[in-house]
C-alpha positions in Angstrom: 99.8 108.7 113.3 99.3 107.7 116.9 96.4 109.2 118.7 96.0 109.5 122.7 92.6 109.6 124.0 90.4 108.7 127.1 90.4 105.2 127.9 87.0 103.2 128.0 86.2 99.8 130.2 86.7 97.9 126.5 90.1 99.0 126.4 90.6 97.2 129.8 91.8 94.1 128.4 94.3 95.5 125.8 95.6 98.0 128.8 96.0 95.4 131.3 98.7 94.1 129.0 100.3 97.2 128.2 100.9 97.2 131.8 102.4 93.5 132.1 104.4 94.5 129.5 105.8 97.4 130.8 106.0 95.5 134.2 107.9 92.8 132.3 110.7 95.5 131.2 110.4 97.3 134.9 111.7 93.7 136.6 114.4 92.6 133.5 115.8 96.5 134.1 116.1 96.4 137.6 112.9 97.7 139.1 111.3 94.7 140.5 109.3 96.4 143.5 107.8 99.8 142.1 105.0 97.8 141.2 103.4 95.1 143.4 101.2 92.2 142.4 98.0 93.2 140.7 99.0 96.8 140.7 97.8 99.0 138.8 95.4 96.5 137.8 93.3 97.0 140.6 93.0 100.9 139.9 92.0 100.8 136.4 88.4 100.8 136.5 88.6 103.7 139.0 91.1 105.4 136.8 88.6 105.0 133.3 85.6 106.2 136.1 87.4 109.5 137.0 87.9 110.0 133.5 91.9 110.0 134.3 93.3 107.1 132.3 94.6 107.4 128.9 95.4 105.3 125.7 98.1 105.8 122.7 96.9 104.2 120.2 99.2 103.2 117.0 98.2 104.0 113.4 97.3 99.8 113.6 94.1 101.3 116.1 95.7 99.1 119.1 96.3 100.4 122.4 100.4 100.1 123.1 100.6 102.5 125.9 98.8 103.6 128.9 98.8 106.5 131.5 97.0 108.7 134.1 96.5 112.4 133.9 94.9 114.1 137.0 94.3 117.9 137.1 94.3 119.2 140.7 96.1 118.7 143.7 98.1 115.4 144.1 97.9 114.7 148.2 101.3 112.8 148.1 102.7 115.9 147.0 101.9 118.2 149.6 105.2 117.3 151.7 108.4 117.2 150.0 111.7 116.3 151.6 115.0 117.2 150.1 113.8 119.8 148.5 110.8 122.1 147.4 108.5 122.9 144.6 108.7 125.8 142.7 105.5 127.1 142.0 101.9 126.6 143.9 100.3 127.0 141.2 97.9 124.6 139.5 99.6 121.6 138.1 98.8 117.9 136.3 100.2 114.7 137.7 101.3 112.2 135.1 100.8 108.3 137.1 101.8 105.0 135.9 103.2 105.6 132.2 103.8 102.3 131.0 104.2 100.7 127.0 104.4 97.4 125.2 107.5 98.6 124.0 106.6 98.3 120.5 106.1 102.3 119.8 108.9 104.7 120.0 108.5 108.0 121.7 105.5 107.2 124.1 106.9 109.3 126.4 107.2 112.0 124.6 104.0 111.8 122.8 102.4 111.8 126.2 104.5 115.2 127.8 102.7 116.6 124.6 99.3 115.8 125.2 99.7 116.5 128.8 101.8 119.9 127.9 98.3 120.5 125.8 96.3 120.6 129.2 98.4 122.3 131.6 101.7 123.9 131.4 102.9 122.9 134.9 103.5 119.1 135.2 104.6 117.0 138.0 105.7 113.5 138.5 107.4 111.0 140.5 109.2 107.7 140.4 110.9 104.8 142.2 114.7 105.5 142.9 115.3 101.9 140.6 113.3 103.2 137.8 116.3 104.8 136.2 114.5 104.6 132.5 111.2 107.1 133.4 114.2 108.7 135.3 116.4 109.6 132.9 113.2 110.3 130.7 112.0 113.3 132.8 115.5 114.6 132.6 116.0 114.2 128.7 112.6 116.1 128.6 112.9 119.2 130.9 111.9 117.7 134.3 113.8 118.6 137.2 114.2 116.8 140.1 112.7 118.6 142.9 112.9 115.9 145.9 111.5 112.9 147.7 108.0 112.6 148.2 106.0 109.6 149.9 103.1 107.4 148.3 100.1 106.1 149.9 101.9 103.2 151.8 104.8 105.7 152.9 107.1 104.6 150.2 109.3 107.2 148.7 109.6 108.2 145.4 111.6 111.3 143.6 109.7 114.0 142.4 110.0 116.1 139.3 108.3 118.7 138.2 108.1 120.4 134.4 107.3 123.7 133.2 106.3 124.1 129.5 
């Protein structure tokens, strides 16, 4: 059985190439820009610090998939183009979901750990990130609009109520 739990600074190794891995499948699938070079590398340690990064960990004890959960207000999503949100009420973010690829049903291992901690979830992704895409959609998400990242790039946002 797979277990999810909060990442540590000795799981930074095994999660930097979880995320090479996924960044591997991101550029063969069409999404070569979503994430630049030495991103999210240069977050992680932050990430483990705030307590925010997690691990899925296969029945082997190796860590094949990574993500962020934040409780609280994201600040990219306070405007919203194209759309709205609807609810104001207290959510979770889910950032940077990425796998080796070797475990099936990462994402939906990690909407149930998340759906554990808060019943309203939001997300967002690059418009040529069509897998998480049509992930959120096969799991409930609705598309809700465009929102803008740190550097002003846009990404679509979903949001899912459990």
């Amino acid at each position: 059985m797979n277990v999810i739990r909060k990442a540590d600074k000795a799981d930074l190794n095994a999660i930097i190439q979880v995320y090479r891995a996924a960044k591997a499948y991101m550029i063969a699938s069409g999404n070569p820009t979503q994430w630049e070079e030495g991103y999210p590398d240069c977050v992680l340690e932050r990430d483990i610090e705030r307590e925010n990064l997690y691990v899925l960990c296969g029945e082997d004890g190796a860590i094949h998939a990574a993500f962020v959960f934040i409780l609280g207000e994201e600040p990219d999503y306070a405007v919203i183009e194209d759309g709205s949100w609807t609810s104001n009420a207290p959510y979770g973010t889910i950032h940077r979901l990425g796998s080796d690829g070797t475990v099936k049903g990462v994402f939906r291992q990690c909407l149930d750990f998340c759906k554990g901690i808060s019943p309203y979830i939001r997300a967002d992704t690059h418009r040529d990130n069509t897998t998480m895409q049509h992930l959120f959609e096969k799991h409930g998400f609705a598309r809700r609009g465009i929102i803008h990242i740190y550097d002003g790039s846009p990404r679509i946002a979903y949001e899912f109520f459990a």
